[in-house]
Structure formats: structure tokens, C-alpha cells
C-alpha atoms as an extended CHARMM CRD file, in Angstrom:
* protein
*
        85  EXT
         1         1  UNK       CA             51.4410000000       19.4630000000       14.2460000000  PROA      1               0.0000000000
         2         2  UNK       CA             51.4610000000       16.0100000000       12.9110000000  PROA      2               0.0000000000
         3         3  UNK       CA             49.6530000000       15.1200000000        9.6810000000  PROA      3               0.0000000000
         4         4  UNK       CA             49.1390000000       11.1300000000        9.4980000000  PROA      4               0.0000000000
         5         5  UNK       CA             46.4770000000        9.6860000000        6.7740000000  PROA      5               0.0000000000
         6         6  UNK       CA             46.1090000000        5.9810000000        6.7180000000  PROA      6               0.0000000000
         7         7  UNK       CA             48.7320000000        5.0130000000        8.9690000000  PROA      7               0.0000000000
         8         8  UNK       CA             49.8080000000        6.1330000000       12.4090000000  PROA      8               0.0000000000
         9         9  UNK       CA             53.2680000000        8.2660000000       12.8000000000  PROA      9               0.0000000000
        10        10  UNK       CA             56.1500000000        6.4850000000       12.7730000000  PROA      10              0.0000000000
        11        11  UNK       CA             55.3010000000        3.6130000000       11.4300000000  PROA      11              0.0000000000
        12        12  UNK       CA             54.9840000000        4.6390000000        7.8690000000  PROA      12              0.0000000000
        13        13  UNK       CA             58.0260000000        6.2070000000        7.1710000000  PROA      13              0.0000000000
        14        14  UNK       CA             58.3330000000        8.6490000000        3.7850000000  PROA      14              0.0000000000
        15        15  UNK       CA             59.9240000000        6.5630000000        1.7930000000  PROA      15              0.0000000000
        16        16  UNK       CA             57.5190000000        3.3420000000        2.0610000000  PROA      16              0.0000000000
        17        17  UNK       CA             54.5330000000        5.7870000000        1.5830000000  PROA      17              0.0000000000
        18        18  UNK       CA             56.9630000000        6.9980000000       -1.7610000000  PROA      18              0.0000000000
        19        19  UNK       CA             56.7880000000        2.9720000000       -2.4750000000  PROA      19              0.0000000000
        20        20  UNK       CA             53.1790000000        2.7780000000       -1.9900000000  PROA      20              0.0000000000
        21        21  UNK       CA             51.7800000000        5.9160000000       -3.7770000000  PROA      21              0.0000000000
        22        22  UNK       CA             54.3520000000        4.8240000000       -6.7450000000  PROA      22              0.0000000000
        23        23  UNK       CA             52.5970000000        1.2760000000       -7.1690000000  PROA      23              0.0000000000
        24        24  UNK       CA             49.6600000000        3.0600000000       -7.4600000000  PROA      24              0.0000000000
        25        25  UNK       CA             50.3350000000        5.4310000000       -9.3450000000  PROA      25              0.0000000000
        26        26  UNK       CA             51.6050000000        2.1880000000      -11.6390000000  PROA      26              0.0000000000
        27        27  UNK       CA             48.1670000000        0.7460000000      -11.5920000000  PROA      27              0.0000000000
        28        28  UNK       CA             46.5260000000        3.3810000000      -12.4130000000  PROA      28              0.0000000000
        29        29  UNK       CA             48.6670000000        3.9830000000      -15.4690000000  PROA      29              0.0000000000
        30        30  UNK       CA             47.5570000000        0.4300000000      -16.3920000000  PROA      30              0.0000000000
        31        31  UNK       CA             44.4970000000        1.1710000000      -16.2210000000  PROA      31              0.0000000000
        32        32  UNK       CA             43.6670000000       -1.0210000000      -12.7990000000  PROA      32              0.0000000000
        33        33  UNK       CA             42.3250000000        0.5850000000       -9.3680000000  PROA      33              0.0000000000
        34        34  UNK       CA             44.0990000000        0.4160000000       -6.7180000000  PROA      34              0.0000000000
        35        35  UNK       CA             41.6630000000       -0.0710000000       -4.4300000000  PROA      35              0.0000000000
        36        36  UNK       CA             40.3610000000       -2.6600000000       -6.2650000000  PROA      36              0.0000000000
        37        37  UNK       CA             43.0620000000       -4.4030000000       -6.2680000000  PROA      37              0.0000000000
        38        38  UNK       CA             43.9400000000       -3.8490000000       -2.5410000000  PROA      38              0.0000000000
        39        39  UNK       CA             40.0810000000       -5.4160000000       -2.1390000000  PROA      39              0.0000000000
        40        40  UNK       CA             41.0580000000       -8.9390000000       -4.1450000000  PROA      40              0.0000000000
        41        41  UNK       CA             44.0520000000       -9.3830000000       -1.9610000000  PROA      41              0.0000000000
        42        42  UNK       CA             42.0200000000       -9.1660000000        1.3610000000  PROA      42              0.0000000000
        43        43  UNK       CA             39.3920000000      -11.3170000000        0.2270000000  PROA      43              0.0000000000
        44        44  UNK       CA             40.8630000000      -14.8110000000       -0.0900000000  PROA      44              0.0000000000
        45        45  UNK       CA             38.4900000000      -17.8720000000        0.5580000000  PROA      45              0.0000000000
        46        46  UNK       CA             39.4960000000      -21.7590000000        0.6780000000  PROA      46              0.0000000000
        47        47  UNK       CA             38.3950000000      -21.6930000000       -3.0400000000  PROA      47              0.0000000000
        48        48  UNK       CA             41.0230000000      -19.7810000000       -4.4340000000  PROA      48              0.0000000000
        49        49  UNK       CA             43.7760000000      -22.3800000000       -2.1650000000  PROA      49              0.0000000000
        50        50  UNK       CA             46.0790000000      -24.7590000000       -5.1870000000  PROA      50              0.0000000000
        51        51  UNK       CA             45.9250000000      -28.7010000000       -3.5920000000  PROA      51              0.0000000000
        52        52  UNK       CA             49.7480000000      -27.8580000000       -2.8100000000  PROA      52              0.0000000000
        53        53  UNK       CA             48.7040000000      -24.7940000000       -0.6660000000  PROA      53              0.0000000000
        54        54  UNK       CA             46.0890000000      -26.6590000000        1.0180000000  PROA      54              0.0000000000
        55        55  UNK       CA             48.2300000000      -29.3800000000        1.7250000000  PROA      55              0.0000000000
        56        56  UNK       CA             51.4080000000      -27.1160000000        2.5810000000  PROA      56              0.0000000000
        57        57  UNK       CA             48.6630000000      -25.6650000000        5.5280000000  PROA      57              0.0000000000
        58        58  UNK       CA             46.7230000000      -29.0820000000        6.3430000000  PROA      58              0.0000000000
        59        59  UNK       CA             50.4540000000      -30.9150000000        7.3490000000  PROA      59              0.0000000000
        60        60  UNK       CA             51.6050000000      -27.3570000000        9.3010000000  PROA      60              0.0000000000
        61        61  UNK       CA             48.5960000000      -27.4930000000       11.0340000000  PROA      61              0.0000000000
        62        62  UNK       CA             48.9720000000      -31.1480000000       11.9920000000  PROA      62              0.0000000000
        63        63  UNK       CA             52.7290000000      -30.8110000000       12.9130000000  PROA      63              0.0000000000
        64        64  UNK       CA             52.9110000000      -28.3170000000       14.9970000000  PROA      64              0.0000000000
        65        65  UNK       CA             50.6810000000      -28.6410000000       18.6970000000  PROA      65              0.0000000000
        66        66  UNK       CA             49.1230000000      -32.2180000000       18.0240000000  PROA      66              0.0000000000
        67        67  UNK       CA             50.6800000000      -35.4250000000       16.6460000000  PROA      67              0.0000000000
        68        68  UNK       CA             53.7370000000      -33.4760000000       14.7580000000  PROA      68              0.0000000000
        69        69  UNK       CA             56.5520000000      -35.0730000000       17.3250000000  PROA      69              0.0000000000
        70        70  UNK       CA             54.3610000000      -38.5220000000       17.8080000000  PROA      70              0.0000000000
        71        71  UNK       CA             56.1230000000      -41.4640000000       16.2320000000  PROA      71              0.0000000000
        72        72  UNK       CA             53.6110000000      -42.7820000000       13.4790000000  PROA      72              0.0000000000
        73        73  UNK       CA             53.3040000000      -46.4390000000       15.6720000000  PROA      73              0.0000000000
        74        74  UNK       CA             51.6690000000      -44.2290000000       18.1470000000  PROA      74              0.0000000000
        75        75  UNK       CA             49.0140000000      -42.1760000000       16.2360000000  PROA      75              0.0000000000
        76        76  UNK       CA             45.7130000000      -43.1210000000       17.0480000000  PROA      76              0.0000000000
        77        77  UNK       CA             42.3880000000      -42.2040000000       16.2490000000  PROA      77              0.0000000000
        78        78  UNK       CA             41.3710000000      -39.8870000000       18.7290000000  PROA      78              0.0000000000
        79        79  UNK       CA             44.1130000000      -38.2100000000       17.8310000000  PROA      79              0.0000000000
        80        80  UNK       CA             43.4230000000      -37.6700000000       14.4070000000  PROA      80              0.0000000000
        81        81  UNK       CA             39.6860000000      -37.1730000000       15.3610000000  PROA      81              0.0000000000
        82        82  UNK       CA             41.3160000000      -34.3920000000       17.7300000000  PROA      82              0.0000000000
        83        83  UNK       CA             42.4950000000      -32.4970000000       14.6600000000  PROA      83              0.0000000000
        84        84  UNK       CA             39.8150000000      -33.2920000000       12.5600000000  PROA      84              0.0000000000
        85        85  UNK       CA             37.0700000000      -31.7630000000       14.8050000000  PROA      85              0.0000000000
């Protein structure tokens, strides 16, 4: 029989789950939770973005499917209003 807990079998081999209860293990010896930690990584909102991340996302956004390969001449508004809404 096959014992899996948090994870299906294969995917987490024994030496990742080694990794993971070690980093753990770390926090804990600092005095953090784990799971609280784990928690505050999940739960990211627009507020915690930097301008620069924003920006780095905004202009990926932009480039790829819409107006990314359009010469700048030939941008108009609809096709900013396109992205925009």
C-alpha cells in the first residue's frame, strides 16, 4: 500500500518532501509558522505590486495578443480602449 499526505504519488518525490519538511523545520526554529507563512505567499493582492511590477505586467499584457506587433503609427483608440476594458 501507498501512503501519500499532501501530494499525490509520484509527484513528490522523497527528497523534495526532505526539502520541504527541512524549511520548516527552519521556520519553526525561528520561531515563524509555517503555515503562516505558506498563507502570506498565497494571498497577494494588487496592493502589495512595486510600480516596476505593475508596469513589468501592464506592458506584457499589452504586448502579447493585442497591439504588441502593431507599429506605433497604427495604434488607435479602440485599440487601446480594447485593452483597457
Amino acid at each position: 500500500m501507498r501512503h501519500r499526505l499532501n501530494s499525490k504519488y509520484p509527484a513528490s518525490t522523497l527528497k523534495n518532501a526532505r526539502l520541504k519538511r527541512d524549511e520548516a523545520a527552519h521556520l519553526v526554529a525561528l520561531g515563524q509558522s509555517p503555515t503562516q507563512k505558506k498563507q502570506q505567499e498565497k494571498v497577494t493582492g494588487p496592493e502589495d505590486f512595486t510600480v516596476a511590477e505593475f508596469a513589468e505586467r501592464f506592458f506584457k499584457d499589452i504586448q502579447s495578443p493585442y497591439i504588441g506587433k502593431k507599429p506605433i503609427k497604427d495604434v488607435t483608440a479602440e485599440d487601446v480602449l480594447h485593452i483597457w476594458l
